[in-house]
Predicted model as a PDB file, atoms N, CA, C, CB and O in Angstrom, pLDDT in the B-factor column:
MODEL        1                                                                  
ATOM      1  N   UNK A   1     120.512 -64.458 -81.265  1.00 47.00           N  
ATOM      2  CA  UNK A   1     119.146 -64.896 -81.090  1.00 47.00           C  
ATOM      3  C   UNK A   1     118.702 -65.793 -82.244  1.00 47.00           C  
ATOM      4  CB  UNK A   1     118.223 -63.696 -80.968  1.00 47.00           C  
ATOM      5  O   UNK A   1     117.485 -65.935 -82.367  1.00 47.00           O  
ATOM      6  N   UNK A   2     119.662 -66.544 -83.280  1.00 60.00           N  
ATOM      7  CA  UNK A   2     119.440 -67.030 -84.309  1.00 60.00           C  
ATOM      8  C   UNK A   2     118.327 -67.856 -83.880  1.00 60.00           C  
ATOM      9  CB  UNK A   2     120.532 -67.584 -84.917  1.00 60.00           C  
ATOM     10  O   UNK A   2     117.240 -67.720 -84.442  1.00 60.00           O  
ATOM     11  N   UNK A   3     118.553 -69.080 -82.517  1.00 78.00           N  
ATOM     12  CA  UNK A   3     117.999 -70.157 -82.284  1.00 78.00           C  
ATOM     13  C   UNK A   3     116.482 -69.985 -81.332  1.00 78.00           C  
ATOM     14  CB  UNK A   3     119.126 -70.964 -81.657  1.00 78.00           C  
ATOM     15  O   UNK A   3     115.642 -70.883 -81.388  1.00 78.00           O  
ATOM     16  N   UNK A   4     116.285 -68.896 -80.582  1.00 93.00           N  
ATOM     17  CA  UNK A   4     115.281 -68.201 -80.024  1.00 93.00           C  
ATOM     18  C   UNK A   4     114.113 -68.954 -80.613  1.00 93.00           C  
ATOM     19  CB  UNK A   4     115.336 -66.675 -80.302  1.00 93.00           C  
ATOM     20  O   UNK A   4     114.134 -69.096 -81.836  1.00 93.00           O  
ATOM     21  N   UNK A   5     113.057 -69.479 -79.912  1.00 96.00           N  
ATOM     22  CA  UNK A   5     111.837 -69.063 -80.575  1.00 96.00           C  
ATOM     23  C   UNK A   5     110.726 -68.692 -79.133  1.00 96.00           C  
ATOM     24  CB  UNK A   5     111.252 -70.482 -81.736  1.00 96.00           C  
ATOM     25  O   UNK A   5     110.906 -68.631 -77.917  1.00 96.00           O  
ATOM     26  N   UNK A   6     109.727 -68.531 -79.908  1.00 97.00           N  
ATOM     27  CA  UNK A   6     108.649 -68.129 -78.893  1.00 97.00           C  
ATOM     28  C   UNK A   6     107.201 -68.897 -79.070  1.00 97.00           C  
ATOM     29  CB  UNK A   6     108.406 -66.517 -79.042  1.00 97.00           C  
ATOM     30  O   UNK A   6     106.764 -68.886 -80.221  1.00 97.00           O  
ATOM     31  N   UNK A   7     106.506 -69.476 -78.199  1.00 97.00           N  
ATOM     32  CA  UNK A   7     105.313 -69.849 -78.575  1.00 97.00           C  
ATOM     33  C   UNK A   7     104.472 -69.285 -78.030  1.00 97.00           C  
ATOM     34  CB  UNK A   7     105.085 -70.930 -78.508  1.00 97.00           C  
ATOM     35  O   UNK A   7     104.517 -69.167 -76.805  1.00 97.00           O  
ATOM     36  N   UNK A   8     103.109 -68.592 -79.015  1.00 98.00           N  
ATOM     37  CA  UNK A   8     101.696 -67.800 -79.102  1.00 98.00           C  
ATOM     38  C   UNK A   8     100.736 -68.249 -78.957  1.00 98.00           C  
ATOM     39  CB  UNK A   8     101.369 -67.276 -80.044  1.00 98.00           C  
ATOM     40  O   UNK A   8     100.702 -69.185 -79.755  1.00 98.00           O  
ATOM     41  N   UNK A   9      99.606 -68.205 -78.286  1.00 98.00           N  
ATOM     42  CA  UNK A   9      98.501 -68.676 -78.223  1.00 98.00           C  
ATOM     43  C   UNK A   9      97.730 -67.632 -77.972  1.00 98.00           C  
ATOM     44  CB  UNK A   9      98.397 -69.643 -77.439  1.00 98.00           C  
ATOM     45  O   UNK A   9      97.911 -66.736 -77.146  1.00 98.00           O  
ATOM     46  N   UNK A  10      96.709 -67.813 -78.852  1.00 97.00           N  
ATOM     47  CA  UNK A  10      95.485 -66.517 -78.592  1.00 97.00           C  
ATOM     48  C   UNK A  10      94.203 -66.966 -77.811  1.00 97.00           C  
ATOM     49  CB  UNK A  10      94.826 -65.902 -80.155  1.00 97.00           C  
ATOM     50  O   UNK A  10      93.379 -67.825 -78.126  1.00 97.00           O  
ATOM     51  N   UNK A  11      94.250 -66.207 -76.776  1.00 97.00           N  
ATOM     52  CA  UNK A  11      93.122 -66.731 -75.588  1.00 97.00           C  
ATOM     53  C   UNK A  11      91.645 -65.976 -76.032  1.00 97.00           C  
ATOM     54  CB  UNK A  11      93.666 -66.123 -73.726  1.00 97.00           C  
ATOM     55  O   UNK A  11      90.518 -66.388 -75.758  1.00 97.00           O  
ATOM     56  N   UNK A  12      91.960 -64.898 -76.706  1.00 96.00           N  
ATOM     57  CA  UNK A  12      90.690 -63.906 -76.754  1.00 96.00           C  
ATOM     58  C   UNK A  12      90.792 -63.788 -78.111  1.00 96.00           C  
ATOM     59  CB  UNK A  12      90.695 -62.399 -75.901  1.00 96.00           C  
ATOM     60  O   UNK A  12      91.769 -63.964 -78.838  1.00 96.00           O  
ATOM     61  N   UNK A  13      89.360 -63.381 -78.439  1.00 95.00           N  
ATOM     62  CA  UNK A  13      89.159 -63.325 -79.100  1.00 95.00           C  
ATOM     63  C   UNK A  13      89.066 -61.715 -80.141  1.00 95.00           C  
ATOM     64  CB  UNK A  13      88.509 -64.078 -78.726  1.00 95.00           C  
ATOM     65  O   UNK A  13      88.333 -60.795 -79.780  1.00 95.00           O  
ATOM     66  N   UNK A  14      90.036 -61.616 -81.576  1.00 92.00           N  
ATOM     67  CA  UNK A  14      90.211 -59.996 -82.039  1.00 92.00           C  
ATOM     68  C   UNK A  14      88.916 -59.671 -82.914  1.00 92.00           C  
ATOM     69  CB  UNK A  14      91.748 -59.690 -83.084  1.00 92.00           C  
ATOM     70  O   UNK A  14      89.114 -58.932 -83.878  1.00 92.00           O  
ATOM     71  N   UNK A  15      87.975 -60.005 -82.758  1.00 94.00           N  
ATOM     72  CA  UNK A  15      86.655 -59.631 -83.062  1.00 94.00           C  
ATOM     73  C   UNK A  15      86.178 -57.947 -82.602  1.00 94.00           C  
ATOM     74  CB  UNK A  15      85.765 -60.767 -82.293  1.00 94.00           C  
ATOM     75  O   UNK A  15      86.631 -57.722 -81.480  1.00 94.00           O  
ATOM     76  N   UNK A  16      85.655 -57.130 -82.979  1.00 95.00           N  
ATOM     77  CA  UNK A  16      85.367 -56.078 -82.308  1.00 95.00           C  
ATOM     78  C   UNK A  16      86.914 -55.250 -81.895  1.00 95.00           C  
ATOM     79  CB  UNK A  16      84.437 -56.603 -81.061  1.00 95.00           C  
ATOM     80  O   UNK A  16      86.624 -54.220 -81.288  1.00 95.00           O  
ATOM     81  N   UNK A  17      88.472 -55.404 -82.050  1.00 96.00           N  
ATOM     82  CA  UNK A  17      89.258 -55.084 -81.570  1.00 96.00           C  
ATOM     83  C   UNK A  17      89.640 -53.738 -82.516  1.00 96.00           C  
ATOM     84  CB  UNK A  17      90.051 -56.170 -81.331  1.00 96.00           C  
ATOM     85  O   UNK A  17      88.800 -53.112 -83.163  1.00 96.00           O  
ATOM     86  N   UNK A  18      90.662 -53.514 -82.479  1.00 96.00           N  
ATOM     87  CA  UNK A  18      91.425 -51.666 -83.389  1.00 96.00           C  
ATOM     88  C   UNK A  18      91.824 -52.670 -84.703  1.00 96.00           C  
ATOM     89  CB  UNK A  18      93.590 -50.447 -82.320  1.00 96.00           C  
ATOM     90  O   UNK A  18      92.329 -53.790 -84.631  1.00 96.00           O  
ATOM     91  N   UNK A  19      91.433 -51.904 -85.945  1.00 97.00           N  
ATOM     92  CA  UNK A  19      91.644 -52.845 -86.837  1.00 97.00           C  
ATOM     93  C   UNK A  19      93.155 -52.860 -86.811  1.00 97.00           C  
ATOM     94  CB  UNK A  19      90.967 -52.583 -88.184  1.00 97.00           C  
ATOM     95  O   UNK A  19      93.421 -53.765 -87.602  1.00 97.00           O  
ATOM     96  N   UNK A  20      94.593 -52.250 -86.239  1.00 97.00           N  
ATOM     97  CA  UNK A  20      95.487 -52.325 -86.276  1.00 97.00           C  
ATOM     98  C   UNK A  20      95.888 -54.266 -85.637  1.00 97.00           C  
ATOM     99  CB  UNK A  20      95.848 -50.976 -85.649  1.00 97.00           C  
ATOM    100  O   UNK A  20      96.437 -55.253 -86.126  1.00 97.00           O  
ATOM    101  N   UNK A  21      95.259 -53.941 -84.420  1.00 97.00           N  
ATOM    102  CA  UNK A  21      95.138 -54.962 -83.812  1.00 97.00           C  
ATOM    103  C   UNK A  21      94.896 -56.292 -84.192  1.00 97.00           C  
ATOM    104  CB  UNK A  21      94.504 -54.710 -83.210  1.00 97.00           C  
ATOM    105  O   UNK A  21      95.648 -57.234 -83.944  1.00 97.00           O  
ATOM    106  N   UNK A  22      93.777 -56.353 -84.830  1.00 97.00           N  
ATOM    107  CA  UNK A  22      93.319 -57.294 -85.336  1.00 97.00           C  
ATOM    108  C   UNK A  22      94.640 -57.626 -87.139  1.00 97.00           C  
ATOM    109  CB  UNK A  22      91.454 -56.778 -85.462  1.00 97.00           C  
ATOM    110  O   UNK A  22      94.911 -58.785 -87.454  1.00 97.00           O  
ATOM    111  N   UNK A  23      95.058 -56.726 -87.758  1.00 97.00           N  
ATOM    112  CA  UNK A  23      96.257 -57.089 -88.708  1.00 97.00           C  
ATOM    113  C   UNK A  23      97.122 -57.953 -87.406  1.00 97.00           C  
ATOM    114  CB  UNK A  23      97.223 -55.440 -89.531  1.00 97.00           C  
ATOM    115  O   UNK A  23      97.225 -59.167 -87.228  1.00 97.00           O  
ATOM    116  N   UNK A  24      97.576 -57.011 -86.753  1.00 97.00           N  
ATOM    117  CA  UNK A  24      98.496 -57.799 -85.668  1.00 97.00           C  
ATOM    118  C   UNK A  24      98.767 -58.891 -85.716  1.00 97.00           C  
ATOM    119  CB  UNK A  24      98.160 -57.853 -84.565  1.00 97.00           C  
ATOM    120  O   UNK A  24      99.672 -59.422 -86.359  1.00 97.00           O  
ATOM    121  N   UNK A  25      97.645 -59.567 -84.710  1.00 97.00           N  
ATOM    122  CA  UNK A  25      96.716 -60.878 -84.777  1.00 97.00           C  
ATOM    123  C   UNK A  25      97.047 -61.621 -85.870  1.00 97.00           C  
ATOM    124  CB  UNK A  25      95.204 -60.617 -84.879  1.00 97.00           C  
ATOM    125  O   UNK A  25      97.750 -62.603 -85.632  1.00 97.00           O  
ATOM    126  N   UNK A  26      96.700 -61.405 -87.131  1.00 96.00           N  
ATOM    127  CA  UNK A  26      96.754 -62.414 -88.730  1.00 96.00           C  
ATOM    128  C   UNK A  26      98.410 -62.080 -88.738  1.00 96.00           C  
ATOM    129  CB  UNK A  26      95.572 -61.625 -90.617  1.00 96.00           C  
ATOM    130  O   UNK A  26      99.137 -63.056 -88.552  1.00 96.00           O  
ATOM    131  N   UNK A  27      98.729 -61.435 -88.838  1.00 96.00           N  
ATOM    132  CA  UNK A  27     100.250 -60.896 -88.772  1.00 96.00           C  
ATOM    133  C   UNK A  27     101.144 -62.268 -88.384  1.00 96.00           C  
ATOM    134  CB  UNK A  27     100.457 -59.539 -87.447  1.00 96.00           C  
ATOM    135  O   UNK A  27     101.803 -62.981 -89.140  1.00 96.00           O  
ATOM    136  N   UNK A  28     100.901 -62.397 -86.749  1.00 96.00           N  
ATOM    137  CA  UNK A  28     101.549 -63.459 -86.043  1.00 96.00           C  
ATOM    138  C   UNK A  28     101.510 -65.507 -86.343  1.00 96.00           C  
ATOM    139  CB  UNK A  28     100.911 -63.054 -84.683  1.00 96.00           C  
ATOM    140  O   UNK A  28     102.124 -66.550 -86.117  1.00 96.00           O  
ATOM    141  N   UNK A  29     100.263 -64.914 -87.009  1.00 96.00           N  
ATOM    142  CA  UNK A  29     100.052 -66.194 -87.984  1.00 96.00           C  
ATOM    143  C   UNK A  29      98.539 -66.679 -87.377  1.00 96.00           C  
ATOM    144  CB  UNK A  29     101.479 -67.592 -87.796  1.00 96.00           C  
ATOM    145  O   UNK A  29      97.944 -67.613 -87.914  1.00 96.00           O  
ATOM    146  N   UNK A  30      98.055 -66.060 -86.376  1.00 97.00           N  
ATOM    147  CA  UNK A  30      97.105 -66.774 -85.511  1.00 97.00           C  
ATOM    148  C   UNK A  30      95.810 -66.210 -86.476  1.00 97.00           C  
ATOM    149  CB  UNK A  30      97.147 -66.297 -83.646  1.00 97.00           C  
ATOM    150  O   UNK A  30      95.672 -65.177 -87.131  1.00 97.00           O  
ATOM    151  N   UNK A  31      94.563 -67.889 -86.147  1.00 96.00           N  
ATOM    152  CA  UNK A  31      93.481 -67.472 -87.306  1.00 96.00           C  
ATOM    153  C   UNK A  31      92.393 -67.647 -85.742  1.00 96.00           C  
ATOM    154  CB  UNK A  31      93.194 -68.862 -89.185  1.00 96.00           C  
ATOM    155  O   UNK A  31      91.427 -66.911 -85.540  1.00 96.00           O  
ATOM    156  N   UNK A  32      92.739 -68.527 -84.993  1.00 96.00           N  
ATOM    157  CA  UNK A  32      91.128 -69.159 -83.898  1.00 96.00           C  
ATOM    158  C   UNK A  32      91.709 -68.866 -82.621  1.00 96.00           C  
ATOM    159  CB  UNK A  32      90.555 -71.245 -83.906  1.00 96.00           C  
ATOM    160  O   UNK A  32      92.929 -68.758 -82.496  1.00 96.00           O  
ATOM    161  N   UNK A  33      90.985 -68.744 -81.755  1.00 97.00           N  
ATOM    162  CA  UNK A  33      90.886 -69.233 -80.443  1.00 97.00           C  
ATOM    163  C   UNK A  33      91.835 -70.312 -79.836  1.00 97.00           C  
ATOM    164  CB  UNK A  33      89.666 -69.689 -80.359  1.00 97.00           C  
ATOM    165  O   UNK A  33      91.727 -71.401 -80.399  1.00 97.00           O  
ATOM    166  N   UNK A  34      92.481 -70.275 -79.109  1.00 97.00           N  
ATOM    167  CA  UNK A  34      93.691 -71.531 -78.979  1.00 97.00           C  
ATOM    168  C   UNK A  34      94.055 -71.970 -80.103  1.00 97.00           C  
ATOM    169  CB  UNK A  34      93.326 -72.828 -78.255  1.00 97.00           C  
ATOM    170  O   UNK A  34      94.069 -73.161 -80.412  1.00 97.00           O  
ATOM    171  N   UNK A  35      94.415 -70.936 -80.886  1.00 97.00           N  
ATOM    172  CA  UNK A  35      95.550 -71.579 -81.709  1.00 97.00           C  
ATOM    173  C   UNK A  35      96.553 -71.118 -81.295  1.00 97.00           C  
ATOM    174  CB  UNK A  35      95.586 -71.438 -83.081  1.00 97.00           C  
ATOM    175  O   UNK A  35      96.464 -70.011 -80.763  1.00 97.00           O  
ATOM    176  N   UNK A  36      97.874 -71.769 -81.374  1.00 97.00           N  
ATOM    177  CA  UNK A  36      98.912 -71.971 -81.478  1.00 97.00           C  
ATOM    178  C   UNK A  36     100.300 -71.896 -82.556  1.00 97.00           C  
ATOM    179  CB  UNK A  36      98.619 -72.694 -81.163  1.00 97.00           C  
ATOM    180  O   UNK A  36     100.605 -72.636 -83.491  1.00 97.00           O  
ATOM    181  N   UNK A  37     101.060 -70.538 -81.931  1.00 97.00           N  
ATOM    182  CA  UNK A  37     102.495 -70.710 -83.397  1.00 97.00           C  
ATOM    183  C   UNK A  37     103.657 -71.119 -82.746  1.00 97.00           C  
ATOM    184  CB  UNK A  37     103.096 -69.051 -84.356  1.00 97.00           C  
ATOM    185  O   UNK A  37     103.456 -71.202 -81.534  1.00 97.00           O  
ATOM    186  N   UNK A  38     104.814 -71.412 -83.079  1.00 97.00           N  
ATOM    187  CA  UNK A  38     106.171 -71.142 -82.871  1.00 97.00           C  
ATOM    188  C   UNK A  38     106.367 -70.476 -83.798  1.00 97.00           C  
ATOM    189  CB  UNK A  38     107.062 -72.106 -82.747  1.00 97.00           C  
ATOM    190  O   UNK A  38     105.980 -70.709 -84.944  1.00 97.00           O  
ATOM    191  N   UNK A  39     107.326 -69.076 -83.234  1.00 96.00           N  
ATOM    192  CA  UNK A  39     107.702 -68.107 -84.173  1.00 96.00           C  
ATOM    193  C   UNK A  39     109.066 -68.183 -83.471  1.00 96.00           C  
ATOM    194  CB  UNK A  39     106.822 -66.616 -84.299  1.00 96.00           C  
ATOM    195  O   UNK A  39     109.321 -68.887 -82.493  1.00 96.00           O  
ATOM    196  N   UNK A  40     110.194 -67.070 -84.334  1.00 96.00           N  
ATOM    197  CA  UNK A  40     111.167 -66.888 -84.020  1.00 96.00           C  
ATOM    198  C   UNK A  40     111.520 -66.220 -83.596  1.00 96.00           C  
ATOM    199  CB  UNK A  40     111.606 -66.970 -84.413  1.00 96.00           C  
ATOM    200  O   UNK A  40     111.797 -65.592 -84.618  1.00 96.00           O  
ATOM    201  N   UNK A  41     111.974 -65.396 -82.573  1.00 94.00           N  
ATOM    202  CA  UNK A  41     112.316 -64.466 -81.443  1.00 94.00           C  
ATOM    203  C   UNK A  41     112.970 -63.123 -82.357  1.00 94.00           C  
ATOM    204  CB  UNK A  41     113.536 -65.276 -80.222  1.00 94.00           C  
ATOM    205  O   UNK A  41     114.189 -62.955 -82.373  1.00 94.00           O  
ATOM    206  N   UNK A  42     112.501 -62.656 -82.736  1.00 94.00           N  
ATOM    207  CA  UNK A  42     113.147 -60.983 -83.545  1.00 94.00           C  
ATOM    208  C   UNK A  42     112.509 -60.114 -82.946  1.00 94.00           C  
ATOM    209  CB  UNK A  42     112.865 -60.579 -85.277  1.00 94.00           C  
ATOM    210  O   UNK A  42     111.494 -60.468 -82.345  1.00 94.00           O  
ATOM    211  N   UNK A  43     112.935 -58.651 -82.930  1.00 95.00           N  
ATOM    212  CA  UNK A  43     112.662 -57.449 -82.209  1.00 95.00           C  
ATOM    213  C   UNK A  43     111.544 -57.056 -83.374  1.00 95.00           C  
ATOM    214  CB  UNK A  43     114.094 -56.325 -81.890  1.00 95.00           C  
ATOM    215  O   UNK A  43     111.180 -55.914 -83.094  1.00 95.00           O  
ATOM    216  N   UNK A  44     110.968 -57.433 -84.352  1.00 96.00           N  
ATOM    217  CA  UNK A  44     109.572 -57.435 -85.026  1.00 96.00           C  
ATOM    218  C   UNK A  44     108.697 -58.085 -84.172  1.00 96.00           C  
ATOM    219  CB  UNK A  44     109.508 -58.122 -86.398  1.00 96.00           C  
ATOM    220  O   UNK A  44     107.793 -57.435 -83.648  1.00 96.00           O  
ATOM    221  N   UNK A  45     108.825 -59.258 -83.954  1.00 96.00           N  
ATOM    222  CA  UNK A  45     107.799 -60.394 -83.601  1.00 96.00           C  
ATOM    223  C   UNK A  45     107.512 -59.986 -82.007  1.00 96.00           C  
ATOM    224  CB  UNK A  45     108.511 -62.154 -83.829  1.00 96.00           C  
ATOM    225  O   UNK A  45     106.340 -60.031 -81.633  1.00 96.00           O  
ATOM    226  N   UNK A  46     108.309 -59.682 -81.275  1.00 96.00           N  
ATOM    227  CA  UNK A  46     108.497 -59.146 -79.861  1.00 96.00           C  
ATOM    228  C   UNK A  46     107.538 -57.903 -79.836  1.00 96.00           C  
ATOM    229  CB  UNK A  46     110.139 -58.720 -79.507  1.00 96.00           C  
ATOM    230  O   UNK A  46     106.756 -57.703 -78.907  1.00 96.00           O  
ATOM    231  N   UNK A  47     107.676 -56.986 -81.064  1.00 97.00           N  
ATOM    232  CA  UNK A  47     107.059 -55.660 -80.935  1.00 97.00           C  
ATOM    233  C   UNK A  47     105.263 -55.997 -81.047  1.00 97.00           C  
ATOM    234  CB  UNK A  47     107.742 -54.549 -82.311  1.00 97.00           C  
ATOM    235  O   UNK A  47     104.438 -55.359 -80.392  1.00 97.00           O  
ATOM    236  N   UNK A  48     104.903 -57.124 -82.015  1.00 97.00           N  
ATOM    237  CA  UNK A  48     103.497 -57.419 -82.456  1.00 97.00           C  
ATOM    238  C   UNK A  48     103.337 -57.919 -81.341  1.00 97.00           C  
ATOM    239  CB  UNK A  48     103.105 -58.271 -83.691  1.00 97.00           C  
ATOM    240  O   UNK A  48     102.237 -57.587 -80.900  1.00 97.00           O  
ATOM    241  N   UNK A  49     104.040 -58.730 -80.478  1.00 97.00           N  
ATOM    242  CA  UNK A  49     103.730 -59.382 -79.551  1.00 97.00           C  
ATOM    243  C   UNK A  49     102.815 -58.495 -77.905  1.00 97.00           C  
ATOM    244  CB  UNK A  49     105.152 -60.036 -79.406  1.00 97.00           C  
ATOM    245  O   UNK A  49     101.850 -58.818 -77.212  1.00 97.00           O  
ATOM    246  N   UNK A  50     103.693 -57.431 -77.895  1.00 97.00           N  
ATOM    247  CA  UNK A  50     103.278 -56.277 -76.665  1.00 97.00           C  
ATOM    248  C   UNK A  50     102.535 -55.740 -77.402  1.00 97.00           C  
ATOM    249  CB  UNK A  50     104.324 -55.202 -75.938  1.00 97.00           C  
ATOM    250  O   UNK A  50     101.780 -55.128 -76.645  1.00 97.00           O  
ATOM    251  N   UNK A  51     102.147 -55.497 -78.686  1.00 97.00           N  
ATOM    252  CA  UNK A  51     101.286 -54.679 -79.035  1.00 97.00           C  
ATOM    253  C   UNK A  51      99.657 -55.714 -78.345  1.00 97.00           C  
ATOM    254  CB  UNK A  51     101.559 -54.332 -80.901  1.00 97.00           C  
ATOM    255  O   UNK A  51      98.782 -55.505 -77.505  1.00 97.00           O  
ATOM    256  N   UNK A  52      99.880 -56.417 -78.957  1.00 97.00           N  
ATOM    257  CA  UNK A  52      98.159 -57.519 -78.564  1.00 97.00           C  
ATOM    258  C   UNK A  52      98.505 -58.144 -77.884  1.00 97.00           C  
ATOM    259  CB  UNK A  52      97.289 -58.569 -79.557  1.00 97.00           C  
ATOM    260  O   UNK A  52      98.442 -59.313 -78.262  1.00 97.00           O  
ATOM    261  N   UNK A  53      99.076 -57.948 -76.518  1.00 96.00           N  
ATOM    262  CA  UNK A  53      99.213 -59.004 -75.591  1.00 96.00           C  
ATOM    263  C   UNK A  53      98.768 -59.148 -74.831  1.00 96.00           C  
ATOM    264  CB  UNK A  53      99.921 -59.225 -75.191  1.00 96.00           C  
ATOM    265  O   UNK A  53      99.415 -59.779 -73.996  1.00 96.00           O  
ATOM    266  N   UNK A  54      97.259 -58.703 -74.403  1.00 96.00           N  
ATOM    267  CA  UNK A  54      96.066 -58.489 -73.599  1.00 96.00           C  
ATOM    268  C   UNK A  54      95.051 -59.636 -73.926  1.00 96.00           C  
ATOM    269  CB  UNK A  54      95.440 -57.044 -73.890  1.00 96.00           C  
ATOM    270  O   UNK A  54      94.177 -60.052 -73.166  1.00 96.00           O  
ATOM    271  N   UNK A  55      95.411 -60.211 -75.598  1.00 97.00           N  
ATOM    272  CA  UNK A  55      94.833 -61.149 -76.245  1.00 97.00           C  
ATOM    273  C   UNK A  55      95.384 -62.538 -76.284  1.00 97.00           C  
ATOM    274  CB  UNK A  55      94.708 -60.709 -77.360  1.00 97.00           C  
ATOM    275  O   UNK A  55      94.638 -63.495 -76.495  1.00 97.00           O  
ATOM    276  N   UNK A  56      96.563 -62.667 -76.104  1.00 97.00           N  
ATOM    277  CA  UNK A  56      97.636 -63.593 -76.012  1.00 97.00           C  
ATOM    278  C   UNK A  56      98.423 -64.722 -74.955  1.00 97.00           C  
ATOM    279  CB  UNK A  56      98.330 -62.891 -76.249  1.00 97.00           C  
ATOM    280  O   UNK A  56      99.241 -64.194 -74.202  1.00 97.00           O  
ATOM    281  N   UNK A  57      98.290 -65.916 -74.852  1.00 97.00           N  
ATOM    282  CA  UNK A  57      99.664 -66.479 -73.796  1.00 97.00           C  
ATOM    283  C   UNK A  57     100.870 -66.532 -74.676  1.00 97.00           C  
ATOM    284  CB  UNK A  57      99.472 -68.216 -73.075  1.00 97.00           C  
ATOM    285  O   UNK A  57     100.876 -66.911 -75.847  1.00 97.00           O  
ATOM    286  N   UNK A  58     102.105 -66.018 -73.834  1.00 96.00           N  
ATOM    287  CA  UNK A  58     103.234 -66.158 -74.481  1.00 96.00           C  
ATOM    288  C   UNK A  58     104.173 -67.255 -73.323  1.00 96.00           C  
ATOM    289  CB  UNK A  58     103.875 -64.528 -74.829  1.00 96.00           C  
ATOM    290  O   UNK A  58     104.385 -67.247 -72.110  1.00 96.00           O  
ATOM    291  N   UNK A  59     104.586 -68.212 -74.577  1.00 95.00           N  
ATOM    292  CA  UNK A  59     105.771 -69.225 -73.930  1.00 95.00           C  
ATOM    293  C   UNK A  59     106.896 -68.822 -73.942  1.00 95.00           C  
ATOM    294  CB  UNK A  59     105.982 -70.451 -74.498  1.00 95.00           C  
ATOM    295  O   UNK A  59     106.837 -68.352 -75.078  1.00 95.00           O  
ATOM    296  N   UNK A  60     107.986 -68.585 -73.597  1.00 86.00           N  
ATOM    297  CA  UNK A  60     109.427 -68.813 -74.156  1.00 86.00           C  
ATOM    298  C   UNK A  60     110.130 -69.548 -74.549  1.00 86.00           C  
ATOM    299  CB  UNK A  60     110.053 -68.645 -73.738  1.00 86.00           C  
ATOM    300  O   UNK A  60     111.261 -69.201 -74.887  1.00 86.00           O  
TER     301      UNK A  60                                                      
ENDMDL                                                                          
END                                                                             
């Protein structure tokens, strides 16, 4: 999975969310509303990912 990546976008907003959640969120790198990361596909980034993914579009 060296070459893997994944792209994040946060649709909602972690305002009011579980403060776990909201680390999550800053975690993945995301600060606004449609922002946008490429990250790299690891069984970390995958795990933050299902954790807040009610908040999230995920690309492959």
């Amino acid at each position: 999975m060296a070459g893997k990546t994944v792209t994040v976008t946060l649709l909602k907003s972690f305002y009011g969310r579980l403060p776990s959640h909201r680390a999550t969120v800053t975690g993945l790198g995301l600060k606004r509303i449609n922002h946008t990361v490429t990250l790299q596909e690891t069984p970390e980034v995958r795990g933050m990912i299902n954790k807040v993914s009610y908040l999230l579009k995920v690309e492959e």
